[in-house]
N, C-alpha and C positions, 0 to 999 in steps of 0.2 A: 569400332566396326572395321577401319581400315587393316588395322593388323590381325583381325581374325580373318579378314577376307583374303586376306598377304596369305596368312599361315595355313590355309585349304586351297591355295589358287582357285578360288572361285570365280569361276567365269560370269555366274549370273543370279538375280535375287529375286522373288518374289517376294512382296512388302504388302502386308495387311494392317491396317490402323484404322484404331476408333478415334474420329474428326471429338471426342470428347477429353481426349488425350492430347492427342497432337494435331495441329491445322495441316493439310497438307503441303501448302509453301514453303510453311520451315520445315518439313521433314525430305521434302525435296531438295530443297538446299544445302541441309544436313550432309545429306547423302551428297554431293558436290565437292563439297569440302571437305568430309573426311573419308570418302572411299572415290574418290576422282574416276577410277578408271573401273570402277564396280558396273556394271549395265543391268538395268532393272526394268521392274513391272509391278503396277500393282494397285491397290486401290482401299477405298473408306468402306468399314465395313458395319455388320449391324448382329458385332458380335464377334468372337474368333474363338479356334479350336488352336489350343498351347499345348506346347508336349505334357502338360497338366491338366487336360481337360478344355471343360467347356468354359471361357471368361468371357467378360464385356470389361471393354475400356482399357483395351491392351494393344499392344503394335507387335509383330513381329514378320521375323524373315525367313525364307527359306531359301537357304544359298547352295546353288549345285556347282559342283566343281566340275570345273574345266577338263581334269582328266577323265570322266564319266560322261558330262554332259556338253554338246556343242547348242546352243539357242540364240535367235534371232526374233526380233519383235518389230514391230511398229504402232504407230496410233494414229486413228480413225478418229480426224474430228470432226465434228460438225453435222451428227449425224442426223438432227429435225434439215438438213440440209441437201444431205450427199444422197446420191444414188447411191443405189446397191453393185452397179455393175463396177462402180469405182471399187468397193472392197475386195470382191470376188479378182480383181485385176490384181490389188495388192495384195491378197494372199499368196498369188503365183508367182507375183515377184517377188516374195518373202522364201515362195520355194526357192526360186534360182538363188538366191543369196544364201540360205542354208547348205546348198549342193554345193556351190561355190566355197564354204569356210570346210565343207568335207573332201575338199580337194577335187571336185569333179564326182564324186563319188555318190551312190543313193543306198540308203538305209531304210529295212524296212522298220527299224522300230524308231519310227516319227512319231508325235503325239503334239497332238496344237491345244493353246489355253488361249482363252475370251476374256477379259472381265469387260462389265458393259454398265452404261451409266441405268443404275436401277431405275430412275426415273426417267429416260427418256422416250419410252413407250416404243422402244425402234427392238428392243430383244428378238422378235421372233423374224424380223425381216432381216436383221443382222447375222443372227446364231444359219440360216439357210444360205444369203450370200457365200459367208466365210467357207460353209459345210460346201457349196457346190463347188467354189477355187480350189478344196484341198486335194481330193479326189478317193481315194484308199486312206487318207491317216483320218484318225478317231479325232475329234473335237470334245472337249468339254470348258465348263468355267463357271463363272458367278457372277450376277449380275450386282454392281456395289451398294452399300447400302450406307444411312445414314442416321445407325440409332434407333430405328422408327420416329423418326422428327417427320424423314419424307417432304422435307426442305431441299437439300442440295445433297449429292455425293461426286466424290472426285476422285480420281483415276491419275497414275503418276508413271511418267515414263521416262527414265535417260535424260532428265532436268525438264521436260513439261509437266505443267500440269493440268486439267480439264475436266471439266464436264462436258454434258451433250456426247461423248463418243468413247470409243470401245479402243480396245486394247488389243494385238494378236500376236500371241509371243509361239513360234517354232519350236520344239526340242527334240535331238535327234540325241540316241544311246546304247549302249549295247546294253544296256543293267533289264532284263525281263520285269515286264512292267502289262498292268493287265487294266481297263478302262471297265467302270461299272456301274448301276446305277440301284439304289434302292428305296422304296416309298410303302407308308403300311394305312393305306385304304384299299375300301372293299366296296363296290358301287353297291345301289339300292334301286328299287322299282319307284322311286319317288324322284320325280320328274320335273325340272323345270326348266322354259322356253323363255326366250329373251323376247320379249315384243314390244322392249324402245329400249336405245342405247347412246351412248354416245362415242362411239368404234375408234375414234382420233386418241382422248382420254380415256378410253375402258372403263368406259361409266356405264354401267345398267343402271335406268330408271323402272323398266317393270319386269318384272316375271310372270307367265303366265294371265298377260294383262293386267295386273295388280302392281301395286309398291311394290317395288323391291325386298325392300327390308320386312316389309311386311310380309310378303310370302315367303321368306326364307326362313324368318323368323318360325312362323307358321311349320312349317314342313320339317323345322328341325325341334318343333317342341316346346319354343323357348320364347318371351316376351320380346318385341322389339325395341322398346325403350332399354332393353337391358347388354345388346347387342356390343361386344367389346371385340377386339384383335385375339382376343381370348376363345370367344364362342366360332372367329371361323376359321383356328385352328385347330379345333376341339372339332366342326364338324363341317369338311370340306366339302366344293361338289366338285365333279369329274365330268371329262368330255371323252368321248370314244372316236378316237381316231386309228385311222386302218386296225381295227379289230381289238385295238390297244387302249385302255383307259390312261388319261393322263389329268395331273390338277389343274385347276383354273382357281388360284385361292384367292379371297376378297381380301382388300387390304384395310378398307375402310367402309364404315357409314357414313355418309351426308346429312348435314340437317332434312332435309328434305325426302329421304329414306332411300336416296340412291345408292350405290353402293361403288364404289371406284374397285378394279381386280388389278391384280400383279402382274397379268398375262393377257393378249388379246381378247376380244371379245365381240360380240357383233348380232343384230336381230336373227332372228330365225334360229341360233344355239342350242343344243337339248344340252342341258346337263344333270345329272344323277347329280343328287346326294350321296356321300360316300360314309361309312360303316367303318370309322377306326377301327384296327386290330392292333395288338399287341406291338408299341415299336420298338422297344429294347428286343424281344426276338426274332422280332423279320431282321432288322438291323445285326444281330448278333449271327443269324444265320446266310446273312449276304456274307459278310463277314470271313466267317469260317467259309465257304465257297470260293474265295478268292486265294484265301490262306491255302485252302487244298489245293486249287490252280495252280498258282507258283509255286509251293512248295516250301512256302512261310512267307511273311511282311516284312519287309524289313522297314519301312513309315507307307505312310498313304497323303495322299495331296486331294483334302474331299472339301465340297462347295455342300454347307447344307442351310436351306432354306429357314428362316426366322422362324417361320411358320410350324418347323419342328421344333425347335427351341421352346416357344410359349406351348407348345402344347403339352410338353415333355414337364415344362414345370404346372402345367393345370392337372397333368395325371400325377404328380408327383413322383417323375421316375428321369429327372435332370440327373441327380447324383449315377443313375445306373449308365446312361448315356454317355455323360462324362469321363465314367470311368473305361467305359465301352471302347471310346475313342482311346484316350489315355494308355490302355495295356494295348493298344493293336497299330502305337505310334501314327494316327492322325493329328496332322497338323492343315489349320487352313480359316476360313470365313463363314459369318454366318450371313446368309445370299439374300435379295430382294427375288431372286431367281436361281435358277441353273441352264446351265446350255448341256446336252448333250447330244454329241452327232450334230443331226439340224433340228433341235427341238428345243425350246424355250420351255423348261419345267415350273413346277413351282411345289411347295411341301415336299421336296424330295431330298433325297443324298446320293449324290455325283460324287464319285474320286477317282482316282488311277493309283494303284497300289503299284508299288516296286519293291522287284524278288531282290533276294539275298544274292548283294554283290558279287558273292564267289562264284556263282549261277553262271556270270556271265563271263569269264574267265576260261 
């Protein structure tokens, strides 16, 4: 790694690994001794996109060079801990030290990346901090993940390592690079309200004054004893914010029929059931939309939610996706979340595509 990193002068890495592969300690350390002066970011994932598609139980890197990319990071520990006003301060001094390595200078094509401990229930207060310190640049990222164990995930920066907190790495560049988001649900008139929860954990215990599982179950068709990771990627529900639907996807069932979600949650919530459509051609036609934008791909850096992955193989259309990714050069994670802007997503695909080098020249 050291003499590939030598032979692109690469300035800086982003590092995705499945904790089923590799512990993050030793890959930290790794990384210490055989690329010393490599500076990185990165985290455990639940799942990853390889210039080959869709795999699990792979590590990889994406190394931007120095003569393209200028990037600056830090990490945010402790975050069942820290205020918010602490990160929002550290982003702006992430600014001034970016301005600083551009010689005084400001660039409008910044773009900031998050990744964030997928468990530590802090995403949607963290992804809004960071989004209010940056001001004008686009935010996006993934929140880490762990397999689906939903045990531990870890987060690696410049020789630490952690949980509990998030990651916020800078990049400033001339290469035209375009920020995007895509999801293929469709809301429905079948309604359910939150009327006990547990808001700390993002646990619903009822819907519509009933179990949980039980009326979800119910309203999606399907027996609740039979209720898998499977069935609530198969049939998400959605919440409507400023005018805008976004997921809220369950991660789990409780013995008890409660249901733990990926993303805040809290009494009084309406949320729809959502209406899959077609995701190989929404996906195919975000796609093309971006590819028209720039004026080609030259790779893409996309966070896409687990929640697509299982579903992709319950429709039996993984191979189309994969190869989706594959010819359109995505590389990246498969997310417990996505951050886009100031939004904590979930079942969706986040990326920043970058145009054809020559573009910017």
């Amino acid at each position: 790694m050291a003499a590939e990193a030598a032979a692109i002068n690469a300035g800086f890495a982003l590092v995705f690994f499945s904790q089923s592969l590799v512990e993050a300690g030793a890959l930290s350390r790794a990384l210490s001794v055989h690329a010393p002066c490599l500076r990185h970011a990165g985290c455990s994932t639940a799942g990853e996109i390889t210039p080959q598609g869709l795999e699990e139980g792979h590590m990889l890197a994406m190394l931007l060079p120095s003569a393209s990319f200028t990037a600056v990071s830090t990490m945010v520990e402790n975050l069942s801990t820290s205020g918010m006003d602490g990160i929002t301060e550290e982003v702006e001094a992430l600014r001034r030290t970016l301005r600083a390595r551009l010689g005084g200078e400001r660039t409008r094509n910044t773009f900031a990346l998050c990744f964030i401990d997928g468990l530590s229930y802090a995403e949607e207060a963290v992804s809004s901090a960071i989004h209010w310190g940056l001001d004008d640049i686009p935010l996006l990222g993934g929140s880490a993940g762990d397999d689906l164990k939903f045990e531990t995930t870890r987060l690696i920066s410049n020789g630490k390592v952690s949980s509990d907190s998030a990651i916020i790495v800078l990049v400033a560049t001339e290469i035209p690079f375009h920020v995007f988001k895509t999801d293929n649900f469709i809301p429905t008139d079948e309604k359910l309200v939150v009327t006990a929860s547990d808001p700390d954990h993002r646990i619903v215990r009822e819907f519509n004054a009933t179990n949980a599982a039980e009326e979800y179950a119910a309203s999606v068709g399907i027996l609740p004893q039979t209720l898998t990771p499977l069935s609530f990627a198969s049939h998400p529900v959605v919440v409507k914010v400023g005018g805008e639907y976004y997921c809220r996807s369950i991660q789990r069932m409780h013995a008890d029929g409660s249901l733990s979600f990926f993303c805040a949650i809290d009494d009084g919530v309406v949320l729809s059931i959502a209406q899959p459509k077609d995701m190989v051609e929404s996906t195919r036609a975000a796609l093309r939309e971006v590819k028209e934008r720039l004026g080609g791909i030259d790779m893409i850096l996309g966070f896409d939610c687990v929640l697509r992955r299982l579903d992709a193989r319950n429709r039996q259309v993984f191979r189309d996706i994969s190869e989706l990714y594959r010819v359109n050069n995505v590389v990246g994670f498969g997310t417990y979340g996505e951050q886009y802007r100031s939004m904590h997503l979930n079942q969706t695909f986040t990326g920043i595509a970058f145009g054809d080098r020559q573009a910017a020249e």
